[in-house]
C-alpha positions in Angstrom: 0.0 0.0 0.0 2.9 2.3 0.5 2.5 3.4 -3.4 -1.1 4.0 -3.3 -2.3 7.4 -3.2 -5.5 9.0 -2.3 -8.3 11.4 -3.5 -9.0 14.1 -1.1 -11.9 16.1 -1.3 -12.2 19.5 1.4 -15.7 20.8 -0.1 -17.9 23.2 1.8 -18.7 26.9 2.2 -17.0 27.2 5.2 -13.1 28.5 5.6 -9.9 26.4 5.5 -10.2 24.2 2.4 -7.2 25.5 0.3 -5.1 26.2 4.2 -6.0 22.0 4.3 -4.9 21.6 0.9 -1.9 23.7 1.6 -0.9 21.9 4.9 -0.8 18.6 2.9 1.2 20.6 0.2 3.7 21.9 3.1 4.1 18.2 4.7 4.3 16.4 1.8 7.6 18.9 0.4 9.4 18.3 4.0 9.4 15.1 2.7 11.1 15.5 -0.8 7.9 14.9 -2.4 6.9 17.0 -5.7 4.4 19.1 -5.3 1.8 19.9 -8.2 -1.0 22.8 -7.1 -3.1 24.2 -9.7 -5.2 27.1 -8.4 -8.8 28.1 -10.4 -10.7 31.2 -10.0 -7.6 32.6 -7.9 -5.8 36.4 -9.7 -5.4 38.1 -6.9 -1.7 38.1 -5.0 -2.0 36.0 -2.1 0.3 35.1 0.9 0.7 31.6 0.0 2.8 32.6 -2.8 6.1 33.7 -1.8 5.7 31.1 0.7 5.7 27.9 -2.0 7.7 30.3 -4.2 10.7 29.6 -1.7 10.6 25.9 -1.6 12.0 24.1 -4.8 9.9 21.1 -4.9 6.3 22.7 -5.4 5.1 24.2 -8.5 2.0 26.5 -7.9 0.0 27.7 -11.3 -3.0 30.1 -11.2 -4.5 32.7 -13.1 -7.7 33.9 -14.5 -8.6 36.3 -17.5 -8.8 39.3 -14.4 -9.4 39.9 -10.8 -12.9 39.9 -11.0 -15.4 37.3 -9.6 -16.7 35.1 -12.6 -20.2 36.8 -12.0 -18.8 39.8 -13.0 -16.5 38.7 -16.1 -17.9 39.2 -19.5 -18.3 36.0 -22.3 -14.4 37.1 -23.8 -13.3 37.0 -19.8 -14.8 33.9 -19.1 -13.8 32.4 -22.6 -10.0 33.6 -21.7 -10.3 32.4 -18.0 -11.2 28.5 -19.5 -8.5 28.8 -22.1 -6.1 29.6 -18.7 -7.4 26.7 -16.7 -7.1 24.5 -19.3 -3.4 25.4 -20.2 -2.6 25.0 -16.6 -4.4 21.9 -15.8 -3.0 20.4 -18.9 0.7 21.2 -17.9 -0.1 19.7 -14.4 -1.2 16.7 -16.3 2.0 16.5 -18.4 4.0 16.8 -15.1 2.4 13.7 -13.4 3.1 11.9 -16.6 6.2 12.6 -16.6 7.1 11.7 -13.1 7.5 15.0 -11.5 4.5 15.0 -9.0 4.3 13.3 -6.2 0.9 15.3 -5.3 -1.5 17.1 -7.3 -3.6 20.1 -5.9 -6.1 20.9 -7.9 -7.4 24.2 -5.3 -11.2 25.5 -6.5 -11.5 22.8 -9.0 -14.9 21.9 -7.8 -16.0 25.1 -8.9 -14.9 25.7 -12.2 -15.6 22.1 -13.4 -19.0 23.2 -12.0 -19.4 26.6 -14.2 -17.7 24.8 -17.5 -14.1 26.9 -16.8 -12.2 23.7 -17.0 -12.5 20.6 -20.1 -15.1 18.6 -18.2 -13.9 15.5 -20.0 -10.5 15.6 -18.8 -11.2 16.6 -15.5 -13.6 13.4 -15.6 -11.3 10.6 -16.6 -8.3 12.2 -14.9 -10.2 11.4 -11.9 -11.8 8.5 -13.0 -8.0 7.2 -14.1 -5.9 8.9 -11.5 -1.9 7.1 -11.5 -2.3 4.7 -8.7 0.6 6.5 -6.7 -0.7 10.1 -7.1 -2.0 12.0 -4.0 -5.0 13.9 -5.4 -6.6 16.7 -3.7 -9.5 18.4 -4.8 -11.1 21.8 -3.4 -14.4 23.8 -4.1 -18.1 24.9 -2.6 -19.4 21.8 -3.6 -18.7 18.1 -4.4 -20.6 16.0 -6.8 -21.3 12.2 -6.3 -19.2 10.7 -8.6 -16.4 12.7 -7.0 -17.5 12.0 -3.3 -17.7 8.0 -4.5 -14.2 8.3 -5.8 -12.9 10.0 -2.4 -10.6 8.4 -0.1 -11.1 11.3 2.5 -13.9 13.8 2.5 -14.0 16.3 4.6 -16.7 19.3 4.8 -16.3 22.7 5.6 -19.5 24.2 7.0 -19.5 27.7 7.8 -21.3 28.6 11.7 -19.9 31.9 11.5 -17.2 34.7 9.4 -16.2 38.0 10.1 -17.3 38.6 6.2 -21.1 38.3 7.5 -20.6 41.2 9.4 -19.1 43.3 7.1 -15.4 42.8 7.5 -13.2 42.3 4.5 -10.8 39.6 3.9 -7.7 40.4 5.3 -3.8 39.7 3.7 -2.5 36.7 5.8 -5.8 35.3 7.1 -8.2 34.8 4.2 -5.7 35.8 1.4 
């Protein structure tokens, strides 16, 4: 069993599913392992960054067509912003084929496969046909069953309370 790797899925609308997805990120590069994180619907500079920036065995790629949330992108943004996941989640793909990475992060997934900002049918049978030794970790609001049936760990984040619902932006080094 020591080559088998797992799906995780942290789904939910409450925080800490990409500072879970991170954690496993941070423990599994103490450990030599190659780290793969591909973050959707993320533009904005965030403190995580820097942070996996500085340590030479994780790769992080992100990037949408602008800062904007999708709700507010126009068809040309949104087009643009699928063309970007794709091209990312495509290179992450060609990097677990090739042996460099260990784990695969694939942060907000869940959502853009949900809103059609990622090729559905990759997505699908990368899951469905996951490399047995690949540590796969999947983030976003919400899980469907086929993923949830594919899981090895599930974990949901449900939200009781967050200084947003009282007005208070997100703030650099806590939520960003």
């Amino acid at each position: 069993m020591q080559n088998t790797g797992y799906i995780h899925v942290y789904y939910g609308f409450g925080k800490g599913k990409t500072t879970a997805a991170l954690g496993l990120a941070l423990r599994a590069a103490g450990y030599k392992k190659k780290v793969v994180i591909v973050q959707f619907l993320k533009n904005i500079k965030s403190g995580e960054e820097p942070a996996l920036s500085s340590l030479g065995n994780i790769t992080l790629m992100r990037g949408q067509a602008s800062d904007s949330f999708t709700y507010q992108m126009n068809r040309s943004q949104l087009a643009l912003t699928r063309r970007i996941h794709d091209m990312n989640f495509y290179k992450a793909l060609e990097l677990v084929s090739e042996s460099k990475c260990d784990m695969l992060i694939l942060d907000e997934v869940l959502d853009a496969y949900q809103m059609g900002l990622i090729d559905p049918d990759a997505f699908e049978n990368f899951v469905k046909n996951k490399p047995k030794a690949l540590e796969l970790v999947l983030t976003g609001h919400m899980a469907e069953g086929w993923i949830l049936e594919r899981a090895d760990y599930i974990s949901e984040m449900v939200k009781k309370k967050h200084p947003y619902d009282a007005g208070i932006k997100a703030r650099a080094g806590i939520e960003f």
